[in-house]
N, CA, C and O atoms as a GROMACS GRO file, in nm:
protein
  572
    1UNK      N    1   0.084  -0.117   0.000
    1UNK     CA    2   0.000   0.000   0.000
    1UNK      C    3   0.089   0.124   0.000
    1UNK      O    4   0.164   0.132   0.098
    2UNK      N    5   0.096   0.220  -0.086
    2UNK     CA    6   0.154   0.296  -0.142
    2UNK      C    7   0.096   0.414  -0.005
    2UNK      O    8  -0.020   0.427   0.033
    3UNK      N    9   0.237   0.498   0.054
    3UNK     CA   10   0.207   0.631   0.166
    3UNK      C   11   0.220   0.532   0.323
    3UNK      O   12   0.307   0.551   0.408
    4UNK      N   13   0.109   0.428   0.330
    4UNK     CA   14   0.087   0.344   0.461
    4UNK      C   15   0.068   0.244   0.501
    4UNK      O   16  -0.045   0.210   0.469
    5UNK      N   17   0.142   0.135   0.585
    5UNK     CA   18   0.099   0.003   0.585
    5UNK      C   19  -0.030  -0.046   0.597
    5UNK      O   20  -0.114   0.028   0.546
    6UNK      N   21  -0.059  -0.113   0.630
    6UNK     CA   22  -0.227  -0.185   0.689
    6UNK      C   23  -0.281  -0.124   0.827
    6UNK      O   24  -0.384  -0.070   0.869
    7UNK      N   25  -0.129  -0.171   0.886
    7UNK     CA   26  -0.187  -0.109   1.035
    7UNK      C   27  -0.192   0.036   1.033
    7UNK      O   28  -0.287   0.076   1.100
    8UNK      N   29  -0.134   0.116   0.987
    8UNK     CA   30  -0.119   0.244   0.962
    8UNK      C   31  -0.286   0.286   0.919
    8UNK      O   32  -0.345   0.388   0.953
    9UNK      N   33  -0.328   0.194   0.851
    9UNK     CA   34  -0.488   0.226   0.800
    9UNK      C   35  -0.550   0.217   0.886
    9UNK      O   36  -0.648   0.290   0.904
   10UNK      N   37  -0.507   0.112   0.976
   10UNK     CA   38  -0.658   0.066   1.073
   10UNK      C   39  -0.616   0.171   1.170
   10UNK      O   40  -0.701   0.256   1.198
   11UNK      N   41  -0.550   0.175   1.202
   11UNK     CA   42  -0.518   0.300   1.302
   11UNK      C   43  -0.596   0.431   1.281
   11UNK      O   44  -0.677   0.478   1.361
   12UNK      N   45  -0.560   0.484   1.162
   12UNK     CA   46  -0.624   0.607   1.115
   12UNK      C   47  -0.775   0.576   1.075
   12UNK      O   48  -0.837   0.680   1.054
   13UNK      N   49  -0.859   0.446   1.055
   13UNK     CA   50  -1.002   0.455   0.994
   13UNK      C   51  -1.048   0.432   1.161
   13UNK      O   52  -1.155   0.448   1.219
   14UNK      N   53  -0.940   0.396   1.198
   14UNK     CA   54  -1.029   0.349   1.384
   14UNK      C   55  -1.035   0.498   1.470
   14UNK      O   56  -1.102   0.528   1.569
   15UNK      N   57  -0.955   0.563   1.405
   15UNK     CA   58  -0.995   0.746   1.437
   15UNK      C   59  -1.071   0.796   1.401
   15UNK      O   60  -1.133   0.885   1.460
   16UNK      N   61  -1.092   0.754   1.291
   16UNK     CA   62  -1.248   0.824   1.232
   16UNK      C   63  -1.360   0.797   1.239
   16UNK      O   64  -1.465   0.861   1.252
   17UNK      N   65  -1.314   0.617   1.225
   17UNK     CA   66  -1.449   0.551   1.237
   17UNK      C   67  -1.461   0.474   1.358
   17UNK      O   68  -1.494   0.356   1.353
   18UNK      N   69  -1.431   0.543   1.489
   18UNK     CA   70  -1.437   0.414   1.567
   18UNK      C   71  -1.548   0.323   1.612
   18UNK      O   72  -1.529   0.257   1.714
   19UNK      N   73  -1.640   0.315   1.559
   19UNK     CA   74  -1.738   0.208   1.565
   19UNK      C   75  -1.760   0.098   1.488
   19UNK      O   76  -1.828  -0.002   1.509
   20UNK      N   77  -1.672   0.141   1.365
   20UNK     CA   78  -1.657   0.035   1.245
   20UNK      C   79  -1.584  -0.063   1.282
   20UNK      O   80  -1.478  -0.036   1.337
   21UNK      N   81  -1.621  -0.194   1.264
   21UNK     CA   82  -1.537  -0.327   1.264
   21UNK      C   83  -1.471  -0.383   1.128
   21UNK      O   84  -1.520  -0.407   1.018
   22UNK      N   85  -1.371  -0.392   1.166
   22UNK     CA   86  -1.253  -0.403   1.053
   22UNK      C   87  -1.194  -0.494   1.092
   22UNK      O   88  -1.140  -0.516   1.201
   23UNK      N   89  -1.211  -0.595   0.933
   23UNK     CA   90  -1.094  -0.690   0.895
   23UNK      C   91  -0.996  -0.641   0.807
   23UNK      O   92  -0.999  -0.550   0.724
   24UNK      N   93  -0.903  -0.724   0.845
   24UNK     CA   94  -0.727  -0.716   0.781
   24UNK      C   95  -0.710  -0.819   0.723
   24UNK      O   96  -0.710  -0.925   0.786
   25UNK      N   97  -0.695  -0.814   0.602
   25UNK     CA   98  -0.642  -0.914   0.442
   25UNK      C   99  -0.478  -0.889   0.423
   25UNK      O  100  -0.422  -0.780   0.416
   26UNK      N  101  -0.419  -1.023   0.417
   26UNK     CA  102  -0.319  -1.032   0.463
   26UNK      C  103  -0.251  -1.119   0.288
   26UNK      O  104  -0.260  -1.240   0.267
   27UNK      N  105  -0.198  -1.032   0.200
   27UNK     CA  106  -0.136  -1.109   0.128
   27UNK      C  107  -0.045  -1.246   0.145
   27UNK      O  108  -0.067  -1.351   0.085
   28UNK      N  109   0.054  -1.224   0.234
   28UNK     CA  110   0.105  -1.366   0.294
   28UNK      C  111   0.077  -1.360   0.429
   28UNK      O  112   0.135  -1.279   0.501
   29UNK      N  113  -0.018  -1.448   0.478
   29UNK     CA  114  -0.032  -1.403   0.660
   29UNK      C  115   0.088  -1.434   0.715
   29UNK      O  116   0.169  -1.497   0.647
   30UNK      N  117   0.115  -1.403   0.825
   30UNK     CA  118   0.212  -1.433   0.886
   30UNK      C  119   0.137  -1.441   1.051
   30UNK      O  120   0.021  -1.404   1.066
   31UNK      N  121   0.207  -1.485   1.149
   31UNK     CA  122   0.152  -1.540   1.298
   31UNK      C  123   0.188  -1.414   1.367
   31UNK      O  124   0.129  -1.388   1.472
   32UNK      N  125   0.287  -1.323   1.316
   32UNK     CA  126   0.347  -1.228   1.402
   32UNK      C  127   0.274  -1.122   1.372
   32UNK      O  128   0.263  -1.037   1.461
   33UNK      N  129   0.219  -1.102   1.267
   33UNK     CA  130   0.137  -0.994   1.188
   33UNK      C  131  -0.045  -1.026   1.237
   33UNK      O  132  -0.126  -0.941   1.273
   34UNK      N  133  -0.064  -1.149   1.225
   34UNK     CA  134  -0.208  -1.174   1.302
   34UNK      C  135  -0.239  -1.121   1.456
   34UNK      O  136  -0.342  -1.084   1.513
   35UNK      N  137  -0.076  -1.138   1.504
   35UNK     CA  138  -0.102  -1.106   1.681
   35UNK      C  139  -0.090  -0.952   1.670
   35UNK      O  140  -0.165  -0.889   1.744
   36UNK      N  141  -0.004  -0.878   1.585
   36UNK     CA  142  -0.015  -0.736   1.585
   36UNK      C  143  -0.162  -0.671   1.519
   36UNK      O  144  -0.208  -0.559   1.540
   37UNK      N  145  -0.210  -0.764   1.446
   37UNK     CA  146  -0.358  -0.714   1.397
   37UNK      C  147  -0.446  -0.716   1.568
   37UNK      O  148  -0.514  -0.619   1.601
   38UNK      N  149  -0.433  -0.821   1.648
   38UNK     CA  150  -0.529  -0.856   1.753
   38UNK      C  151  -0.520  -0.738   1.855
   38UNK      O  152  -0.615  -0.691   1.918
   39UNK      N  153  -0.352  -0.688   1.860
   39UNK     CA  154  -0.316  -0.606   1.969
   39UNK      C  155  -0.372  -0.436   1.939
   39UNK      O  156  -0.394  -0.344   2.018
   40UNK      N  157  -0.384  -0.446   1.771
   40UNK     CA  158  -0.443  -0.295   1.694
   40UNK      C  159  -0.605  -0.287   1.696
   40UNK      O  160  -0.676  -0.200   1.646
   41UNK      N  161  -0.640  -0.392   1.762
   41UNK     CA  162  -0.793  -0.435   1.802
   41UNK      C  163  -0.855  -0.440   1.650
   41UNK      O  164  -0.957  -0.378   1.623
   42UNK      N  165  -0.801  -0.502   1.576
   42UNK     CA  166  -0.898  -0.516   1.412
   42UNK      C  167  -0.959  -0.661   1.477
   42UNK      O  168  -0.909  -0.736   1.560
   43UNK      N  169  -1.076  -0.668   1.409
   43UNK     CA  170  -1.196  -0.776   1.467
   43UNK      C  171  -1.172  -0.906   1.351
   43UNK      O  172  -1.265  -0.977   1.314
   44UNK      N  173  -0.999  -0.926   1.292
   44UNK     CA  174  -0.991  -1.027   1.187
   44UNK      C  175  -0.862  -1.032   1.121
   44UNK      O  176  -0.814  -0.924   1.087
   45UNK      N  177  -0.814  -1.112   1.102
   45UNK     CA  178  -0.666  -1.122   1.038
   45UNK      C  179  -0.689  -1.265   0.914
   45UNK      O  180  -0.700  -1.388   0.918
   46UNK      N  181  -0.689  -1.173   0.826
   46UNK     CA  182  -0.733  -1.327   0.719
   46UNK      C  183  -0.638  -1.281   0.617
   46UNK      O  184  -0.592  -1.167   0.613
   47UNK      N  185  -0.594  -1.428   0.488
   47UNK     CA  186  -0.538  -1.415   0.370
   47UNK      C  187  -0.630  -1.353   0.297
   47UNK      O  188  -0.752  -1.365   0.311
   48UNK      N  189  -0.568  -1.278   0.210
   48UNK     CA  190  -0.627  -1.264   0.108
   48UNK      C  191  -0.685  -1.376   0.001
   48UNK      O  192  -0.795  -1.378  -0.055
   49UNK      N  193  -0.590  -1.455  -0.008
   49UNK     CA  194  -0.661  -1.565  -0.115
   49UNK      C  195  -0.734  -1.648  -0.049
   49UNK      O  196  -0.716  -1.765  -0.081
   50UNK      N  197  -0.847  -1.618   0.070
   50UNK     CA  198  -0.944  -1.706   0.106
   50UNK      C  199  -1.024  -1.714   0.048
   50UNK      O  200  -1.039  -1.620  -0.030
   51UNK      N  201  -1.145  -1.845   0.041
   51UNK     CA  202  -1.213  -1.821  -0.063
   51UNK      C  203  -1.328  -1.745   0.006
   51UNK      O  204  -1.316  -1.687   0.114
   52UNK      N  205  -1.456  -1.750  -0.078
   52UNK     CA  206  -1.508  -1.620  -0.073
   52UNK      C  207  -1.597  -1.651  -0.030
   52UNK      O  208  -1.666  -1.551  -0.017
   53UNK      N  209  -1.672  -1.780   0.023
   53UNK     CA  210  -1.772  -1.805   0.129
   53UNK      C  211  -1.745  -1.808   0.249
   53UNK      O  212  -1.831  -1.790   0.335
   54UNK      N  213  -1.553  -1.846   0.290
   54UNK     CA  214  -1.556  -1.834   0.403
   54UNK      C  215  -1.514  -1.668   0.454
   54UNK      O  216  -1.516  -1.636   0.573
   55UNK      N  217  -1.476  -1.572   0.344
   55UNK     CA  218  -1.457  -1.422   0.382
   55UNK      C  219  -1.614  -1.397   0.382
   55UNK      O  220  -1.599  -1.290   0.440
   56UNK      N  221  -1.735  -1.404   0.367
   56UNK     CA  222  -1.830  -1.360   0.341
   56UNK      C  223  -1.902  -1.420   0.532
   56UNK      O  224  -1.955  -1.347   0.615
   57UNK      N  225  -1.878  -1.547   0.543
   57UNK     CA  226  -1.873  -1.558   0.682
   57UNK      C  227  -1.836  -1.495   0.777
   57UNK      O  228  -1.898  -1.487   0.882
   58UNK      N  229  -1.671  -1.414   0.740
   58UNK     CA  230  -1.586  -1.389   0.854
   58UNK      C  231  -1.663  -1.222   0.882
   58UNK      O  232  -1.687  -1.177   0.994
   59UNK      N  233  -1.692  -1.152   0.753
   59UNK     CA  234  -1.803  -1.038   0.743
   59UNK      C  235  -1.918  -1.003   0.811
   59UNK      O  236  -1.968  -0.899   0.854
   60UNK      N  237  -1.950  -1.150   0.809
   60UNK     CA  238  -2.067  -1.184   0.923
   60UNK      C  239  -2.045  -1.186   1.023
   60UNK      O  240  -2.086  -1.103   1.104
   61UNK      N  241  -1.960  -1.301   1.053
   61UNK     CA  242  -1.928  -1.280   1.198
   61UNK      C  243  -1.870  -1.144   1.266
   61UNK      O  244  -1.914  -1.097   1.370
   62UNK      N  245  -1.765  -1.089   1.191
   62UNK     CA  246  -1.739  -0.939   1.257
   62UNK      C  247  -1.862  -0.854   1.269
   62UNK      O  248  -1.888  -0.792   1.372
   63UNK      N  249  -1.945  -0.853   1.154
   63UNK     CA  250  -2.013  -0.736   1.201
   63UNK      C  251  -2.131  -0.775   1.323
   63UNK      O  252  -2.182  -0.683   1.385
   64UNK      N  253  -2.159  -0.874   1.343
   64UNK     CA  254  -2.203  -0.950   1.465
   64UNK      C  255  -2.169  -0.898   1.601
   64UNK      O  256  -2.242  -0.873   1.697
   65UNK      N  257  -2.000  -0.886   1.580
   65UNK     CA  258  -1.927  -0.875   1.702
   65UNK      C  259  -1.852  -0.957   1.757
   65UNK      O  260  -1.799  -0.936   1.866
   66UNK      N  261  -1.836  -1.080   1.676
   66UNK     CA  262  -1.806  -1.154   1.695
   66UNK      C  263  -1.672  -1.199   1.758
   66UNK      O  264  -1.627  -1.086   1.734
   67UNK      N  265  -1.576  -1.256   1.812
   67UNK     CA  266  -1.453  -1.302   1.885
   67UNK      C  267  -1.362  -1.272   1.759
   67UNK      O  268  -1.414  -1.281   1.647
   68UNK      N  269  -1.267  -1.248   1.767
   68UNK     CA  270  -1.144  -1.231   1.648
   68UNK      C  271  -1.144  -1.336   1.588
   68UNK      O  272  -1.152  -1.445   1.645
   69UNK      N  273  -1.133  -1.316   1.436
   69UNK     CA  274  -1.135  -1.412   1.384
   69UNK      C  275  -0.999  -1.415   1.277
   69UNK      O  276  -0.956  -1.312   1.224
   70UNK      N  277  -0.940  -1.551   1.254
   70UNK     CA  278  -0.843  -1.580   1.214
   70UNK      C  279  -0.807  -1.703   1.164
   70UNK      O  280  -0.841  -1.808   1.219
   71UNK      N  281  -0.734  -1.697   1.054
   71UNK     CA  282  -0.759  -1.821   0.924
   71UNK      C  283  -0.652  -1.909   1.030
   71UNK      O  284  -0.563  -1.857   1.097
   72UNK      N  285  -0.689  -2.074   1.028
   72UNK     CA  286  -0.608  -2.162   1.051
   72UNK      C  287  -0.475  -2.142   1.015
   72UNK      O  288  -0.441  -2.148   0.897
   73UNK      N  289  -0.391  -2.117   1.108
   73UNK     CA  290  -0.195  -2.140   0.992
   73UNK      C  291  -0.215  -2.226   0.960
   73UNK      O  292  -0.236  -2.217   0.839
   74UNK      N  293  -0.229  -2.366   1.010
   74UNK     CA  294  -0.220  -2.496   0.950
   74UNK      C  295  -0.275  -2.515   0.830
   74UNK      O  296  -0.227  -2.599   0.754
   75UNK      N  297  -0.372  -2.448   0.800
   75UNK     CA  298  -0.460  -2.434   0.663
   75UNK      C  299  -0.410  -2.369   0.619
   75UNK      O  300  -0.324  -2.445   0.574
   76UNK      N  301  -0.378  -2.258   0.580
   76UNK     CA  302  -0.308  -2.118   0.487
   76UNK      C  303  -0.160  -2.216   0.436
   76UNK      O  304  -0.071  -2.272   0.501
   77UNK      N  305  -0.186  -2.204   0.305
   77UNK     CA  306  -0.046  -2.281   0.236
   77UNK      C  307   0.086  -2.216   0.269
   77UNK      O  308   0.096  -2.106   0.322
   78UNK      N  309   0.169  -2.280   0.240
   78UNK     CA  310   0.273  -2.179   0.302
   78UNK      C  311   0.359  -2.097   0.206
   78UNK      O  312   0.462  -2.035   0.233
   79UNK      N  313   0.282  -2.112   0.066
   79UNK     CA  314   0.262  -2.013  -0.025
   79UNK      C  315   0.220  -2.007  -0.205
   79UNK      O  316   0.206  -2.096  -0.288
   80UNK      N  317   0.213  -1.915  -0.209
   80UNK     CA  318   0.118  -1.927  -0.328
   80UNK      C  319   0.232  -1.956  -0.474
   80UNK      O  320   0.198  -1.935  -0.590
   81UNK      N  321   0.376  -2.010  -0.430
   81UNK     CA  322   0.459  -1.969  -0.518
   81UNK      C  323   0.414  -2.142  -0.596
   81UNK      O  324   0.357  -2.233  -0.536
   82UNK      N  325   0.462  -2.144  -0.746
   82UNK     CA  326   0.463  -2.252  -0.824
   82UNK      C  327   0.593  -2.350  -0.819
   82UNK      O  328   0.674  -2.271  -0.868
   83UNK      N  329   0.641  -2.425  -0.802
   83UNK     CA  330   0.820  -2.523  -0.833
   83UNK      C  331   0.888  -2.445  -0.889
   83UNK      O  332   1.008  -2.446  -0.863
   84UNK      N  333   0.844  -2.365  -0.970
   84UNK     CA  334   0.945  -2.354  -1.056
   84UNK      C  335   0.983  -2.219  -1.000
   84UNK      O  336   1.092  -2.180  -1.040
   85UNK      N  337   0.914  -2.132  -0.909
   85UNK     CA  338   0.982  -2.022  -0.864
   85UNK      C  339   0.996  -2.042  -0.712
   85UNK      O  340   1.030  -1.940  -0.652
   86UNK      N  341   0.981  -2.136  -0.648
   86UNK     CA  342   1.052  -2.230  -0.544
   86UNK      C  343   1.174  -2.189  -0.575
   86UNK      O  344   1.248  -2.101  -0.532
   87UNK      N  345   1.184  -2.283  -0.672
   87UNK     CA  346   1.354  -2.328  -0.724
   87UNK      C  347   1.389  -2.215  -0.728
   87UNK      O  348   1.488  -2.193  -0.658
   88UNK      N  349   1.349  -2.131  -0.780
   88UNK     CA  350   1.423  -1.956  -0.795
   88UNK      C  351   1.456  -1.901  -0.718
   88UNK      O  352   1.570  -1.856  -0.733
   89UNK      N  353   1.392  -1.869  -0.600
   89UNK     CA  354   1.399  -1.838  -0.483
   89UNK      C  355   1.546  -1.872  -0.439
   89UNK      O  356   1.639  -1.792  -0.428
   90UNK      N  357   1.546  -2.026  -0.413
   90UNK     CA  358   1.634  -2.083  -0.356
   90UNK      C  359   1.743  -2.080  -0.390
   90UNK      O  360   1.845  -2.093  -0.323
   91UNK      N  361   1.725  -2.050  -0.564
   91UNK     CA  362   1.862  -2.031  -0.590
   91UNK      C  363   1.934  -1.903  -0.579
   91UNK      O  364   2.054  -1.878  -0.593
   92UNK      N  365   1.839  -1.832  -0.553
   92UNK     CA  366   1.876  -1.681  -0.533
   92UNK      C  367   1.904  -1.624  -0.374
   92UNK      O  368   1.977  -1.528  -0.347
   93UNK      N  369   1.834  -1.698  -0.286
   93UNK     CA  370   1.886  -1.751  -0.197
   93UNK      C  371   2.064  -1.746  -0.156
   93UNK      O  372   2.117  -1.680  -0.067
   94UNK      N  373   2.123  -1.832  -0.246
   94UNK     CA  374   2.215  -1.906  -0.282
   94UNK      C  375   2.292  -1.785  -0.345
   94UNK      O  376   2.394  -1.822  -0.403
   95UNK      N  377   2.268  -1.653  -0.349
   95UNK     CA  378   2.331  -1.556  -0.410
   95UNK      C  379   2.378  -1.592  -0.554
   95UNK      O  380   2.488  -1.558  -0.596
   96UNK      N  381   2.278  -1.670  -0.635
   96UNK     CA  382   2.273  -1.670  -0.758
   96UNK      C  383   2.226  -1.523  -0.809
   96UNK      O  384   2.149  -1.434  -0.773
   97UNK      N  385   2.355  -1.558  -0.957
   97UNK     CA  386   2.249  -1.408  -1.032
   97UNK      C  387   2.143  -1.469  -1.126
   97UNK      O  388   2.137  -1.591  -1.139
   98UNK      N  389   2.039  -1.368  -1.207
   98UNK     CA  390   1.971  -1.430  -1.301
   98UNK      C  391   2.052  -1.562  -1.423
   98UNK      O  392   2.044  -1.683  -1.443
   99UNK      N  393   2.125  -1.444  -1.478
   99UNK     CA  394   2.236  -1.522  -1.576
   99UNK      C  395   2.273  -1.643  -1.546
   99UNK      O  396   2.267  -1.723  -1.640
  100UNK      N  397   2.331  -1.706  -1.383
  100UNK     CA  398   2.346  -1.797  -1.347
  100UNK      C  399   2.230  -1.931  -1.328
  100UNK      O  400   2.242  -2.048  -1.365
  101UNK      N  401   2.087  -1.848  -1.240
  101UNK     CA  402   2.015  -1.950  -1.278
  101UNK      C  403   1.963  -1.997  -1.392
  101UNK      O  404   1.950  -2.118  -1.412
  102UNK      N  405   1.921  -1.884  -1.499
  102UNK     CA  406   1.895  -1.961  -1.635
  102UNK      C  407   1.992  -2.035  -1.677
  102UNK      O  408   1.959  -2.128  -1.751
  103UNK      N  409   2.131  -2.019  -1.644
  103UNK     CA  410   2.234  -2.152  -1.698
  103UNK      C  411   2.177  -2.289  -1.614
  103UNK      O  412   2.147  -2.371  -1.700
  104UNK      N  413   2.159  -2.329  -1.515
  104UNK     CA  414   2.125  -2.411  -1.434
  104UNK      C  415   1.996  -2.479  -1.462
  104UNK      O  416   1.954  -2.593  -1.443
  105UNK      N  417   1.950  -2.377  -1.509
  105UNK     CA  418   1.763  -2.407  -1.552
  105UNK      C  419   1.729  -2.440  -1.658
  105UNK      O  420   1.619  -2.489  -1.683
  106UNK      N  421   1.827  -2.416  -1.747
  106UNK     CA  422   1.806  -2.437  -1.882
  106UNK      C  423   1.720  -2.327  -1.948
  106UNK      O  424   1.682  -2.376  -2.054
  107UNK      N  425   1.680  -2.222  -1.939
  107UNK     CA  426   1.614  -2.134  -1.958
  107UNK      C  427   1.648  -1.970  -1.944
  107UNK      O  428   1.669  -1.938  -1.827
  108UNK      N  429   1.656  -1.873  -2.027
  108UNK     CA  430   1.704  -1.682  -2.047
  108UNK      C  431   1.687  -1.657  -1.911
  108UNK      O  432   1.606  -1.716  -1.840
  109UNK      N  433   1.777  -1.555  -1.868
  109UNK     CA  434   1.794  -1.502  -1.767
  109UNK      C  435   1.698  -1.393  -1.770
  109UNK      O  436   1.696  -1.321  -1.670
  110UNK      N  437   1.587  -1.356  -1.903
  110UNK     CA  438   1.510  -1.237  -1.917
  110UNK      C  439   1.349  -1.367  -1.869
  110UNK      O  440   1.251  -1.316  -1.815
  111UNK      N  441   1.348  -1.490  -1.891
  111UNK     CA  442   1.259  -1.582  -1.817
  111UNK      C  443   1.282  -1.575  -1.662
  111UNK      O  444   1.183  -1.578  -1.590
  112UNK      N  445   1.384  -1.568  -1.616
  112UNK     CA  446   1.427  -1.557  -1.486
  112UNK      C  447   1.391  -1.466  -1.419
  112UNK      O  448   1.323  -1.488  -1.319
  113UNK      N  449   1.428  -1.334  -1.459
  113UNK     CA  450   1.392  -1.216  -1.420
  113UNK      C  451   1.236  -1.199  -1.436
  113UNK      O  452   1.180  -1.111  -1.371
  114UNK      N  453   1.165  -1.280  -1.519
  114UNK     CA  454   1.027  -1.261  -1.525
  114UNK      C  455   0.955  -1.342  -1.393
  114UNK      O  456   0.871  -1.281  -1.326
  115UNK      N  457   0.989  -1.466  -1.364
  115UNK     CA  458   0.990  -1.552  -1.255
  115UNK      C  459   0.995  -1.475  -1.133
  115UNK      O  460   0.912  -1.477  -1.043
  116UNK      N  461   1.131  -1.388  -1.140
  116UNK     CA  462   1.145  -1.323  -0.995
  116UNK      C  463   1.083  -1.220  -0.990
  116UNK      O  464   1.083  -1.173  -0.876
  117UNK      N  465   1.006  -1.135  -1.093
  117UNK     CA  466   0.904  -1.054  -1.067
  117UNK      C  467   0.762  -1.095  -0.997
  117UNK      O  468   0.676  -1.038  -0.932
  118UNK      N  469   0.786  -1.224  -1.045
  118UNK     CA  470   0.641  -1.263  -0.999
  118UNK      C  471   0.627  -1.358  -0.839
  118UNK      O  472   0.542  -1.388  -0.755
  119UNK      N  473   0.719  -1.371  -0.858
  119UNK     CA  474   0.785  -1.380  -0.716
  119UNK      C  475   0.741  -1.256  -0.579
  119UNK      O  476   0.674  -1.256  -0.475
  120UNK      N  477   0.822  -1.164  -0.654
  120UNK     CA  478   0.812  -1.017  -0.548
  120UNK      C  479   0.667  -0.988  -0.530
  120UNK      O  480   0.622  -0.970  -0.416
  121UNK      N  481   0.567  -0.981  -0.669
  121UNK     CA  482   0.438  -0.984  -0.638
  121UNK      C  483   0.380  -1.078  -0.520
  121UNK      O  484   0.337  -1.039  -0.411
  122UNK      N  485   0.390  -1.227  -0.574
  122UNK     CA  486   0.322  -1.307  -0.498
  122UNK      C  487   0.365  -1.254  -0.316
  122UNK      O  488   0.294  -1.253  -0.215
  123UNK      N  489   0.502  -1.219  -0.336
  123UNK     CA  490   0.505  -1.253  -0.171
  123UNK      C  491   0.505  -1.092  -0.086
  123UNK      O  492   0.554  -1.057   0.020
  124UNK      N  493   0.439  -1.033  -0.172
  124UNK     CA  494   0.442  -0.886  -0.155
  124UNK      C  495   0.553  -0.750  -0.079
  124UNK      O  496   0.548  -0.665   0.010
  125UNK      N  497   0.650  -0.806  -0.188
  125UNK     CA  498   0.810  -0.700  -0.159
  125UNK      C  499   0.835  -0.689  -0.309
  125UNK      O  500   0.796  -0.743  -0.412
  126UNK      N  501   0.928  -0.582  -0.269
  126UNK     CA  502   0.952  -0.495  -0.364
  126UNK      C  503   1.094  -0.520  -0.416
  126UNK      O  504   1.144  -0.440  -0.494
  127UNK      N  505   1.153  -0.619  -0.378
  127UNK     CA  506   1.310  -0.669  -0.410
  127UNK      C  507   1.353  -0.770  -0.386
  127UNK      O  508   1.335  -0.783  -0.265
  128UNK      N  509   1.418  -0.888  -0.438
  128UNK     CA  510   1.485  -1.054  -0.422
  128UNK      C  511   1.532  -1.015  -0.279
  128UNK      O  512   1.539  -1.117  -0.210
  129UNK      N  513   1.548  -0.967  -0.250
  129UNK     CA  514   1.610  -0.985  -0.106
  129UNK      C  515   1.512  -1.002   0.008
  129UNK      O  516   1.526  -1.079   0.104
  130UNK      N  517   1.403  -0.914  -0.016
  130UNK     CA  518   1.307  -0.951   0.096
  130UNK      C  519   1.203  -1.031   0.058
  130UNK      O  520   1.126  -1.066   0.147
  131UNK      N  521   1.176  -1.081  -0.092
  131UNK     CA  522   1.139  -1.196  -0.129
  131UNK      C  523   1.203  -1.330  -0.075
  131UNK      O  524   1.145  -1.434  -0.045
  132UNK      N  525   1.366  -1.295  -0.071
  132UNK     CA  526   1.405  -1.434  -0.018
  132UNK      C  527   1.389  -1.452   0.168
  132UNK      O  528   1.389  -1.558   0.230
  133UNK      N  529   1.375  -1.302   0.227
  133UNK     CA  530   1.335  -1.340   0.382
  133UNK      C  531   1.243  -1.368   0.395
  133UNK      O  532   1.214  -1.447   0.485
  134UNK      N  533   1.111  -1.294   0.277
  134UNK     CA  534   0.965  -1.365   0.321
  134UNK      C  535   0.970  -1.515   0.308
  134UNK      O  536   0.913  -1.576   0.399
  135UNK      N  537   1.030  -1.588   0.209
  135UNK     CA  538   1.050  -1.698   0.184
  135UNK      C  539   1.056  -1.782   0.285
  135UNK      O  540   0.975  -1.872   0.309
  136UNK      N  541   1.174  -1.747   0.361
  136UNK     CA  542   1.225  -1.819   0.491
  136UNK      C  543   1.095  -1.789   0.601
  136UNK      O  544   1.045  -1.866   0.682
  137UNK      N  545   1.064  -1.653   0.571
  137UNK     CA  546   0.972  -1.644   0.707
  137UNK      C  547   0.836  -1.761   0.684
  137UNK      O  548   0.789  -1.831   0.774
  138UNK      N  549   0.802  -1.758   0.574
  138UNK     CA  550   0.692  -1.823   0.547
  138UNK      C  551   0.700  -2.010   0.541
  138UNK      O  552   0.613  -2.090   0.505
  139UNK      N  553   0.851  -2.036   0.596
  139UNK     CA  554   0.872  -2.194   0.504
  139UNK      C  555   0.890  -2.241   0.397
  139UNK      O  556   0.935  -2.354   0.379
  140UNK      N  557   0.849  -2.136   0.282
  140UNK     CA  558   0.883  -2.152   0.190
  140UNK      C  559   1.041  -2.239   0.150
  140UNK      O  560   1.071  -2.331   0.074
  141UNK      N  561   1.110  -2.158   0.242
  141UNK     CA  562   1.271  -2.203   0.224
  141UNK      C  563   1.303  -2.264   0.347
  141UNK      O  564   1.213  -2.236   0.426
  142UNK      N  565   1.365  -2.314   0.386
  142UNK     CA  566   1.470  -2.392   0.508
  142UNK      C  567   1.608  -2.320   0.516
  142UNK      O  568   1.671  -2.273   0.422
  143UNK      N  569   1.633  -2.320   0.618
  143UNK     CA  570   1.784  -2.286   0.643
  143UNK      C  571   1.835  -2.406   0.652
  143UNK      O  572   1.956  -2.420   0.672
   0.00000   0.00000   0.00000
């Protein structure tokens, strides 16, 4: 979010609006980011890629009043990436450059660089480097 994070929002709509109950959509959830949603008093910490009967529930239940609500970790994949940008990751990880993994991969380092764009999207950063910590943070990768 371009100017302010999430919490930065709920903070400022919970000034304006403080009677409104607000959920938080979480591109990659994380456990540390759910407990900072609970402590910013938002009434929900969910992925974004939930599906849409159970966000249409969680809607319900907040505006109810319901107890905080929050997607299973055990359920939430531990990410939305495909094998083949696994492997990318990891190899970049590995302080590979592009050039290097398309030698390895069999495949242009301008395929590579397309991979690791979509990478940064999926795991929502703005550079291989904190693509490769979300990585780790998420399991994605192993140390």
């Amino acid at each position: 979010m371009p100017g302010m994070d999430g919490f930065e929002t709920l903070a400022k709509l919970q000034r304006t609006y403080p009677d409104v109950r607000m959920l938080m959509l979480a591109g990659m959830p994380l456990k540390v980011e759910e407990e900072k949603a609970r402590a910013a008093k938002a009434c929900g910490y969910l992925p974004k890629l939930i599906d849409w009967e159970r966000l249409v529930a969680a809607i319900r239940l907040a505006a109810k009043k319901g107890e905080f609500i929050a997607e299973s970790f055990d359920e939430v994949k531990t990410g939305p990436l495909s094998p083949r940008e696994t492997e990318i990751v990891r190899y970049i990880s590995q302080g590979k450059t592009h050039e290097e993994i398309g030698i390895i991969l069999g495949i242009s380092s301008e395929t590579v660089r397309s991979h690791t764009k979509s990478i940064q999207r999926k795991l929502d950063c703005t550079n291989s480097a904190s693509a490769v910590t979300r990585a780790f943070e998420l399991g994605i990768l192993r140390a």
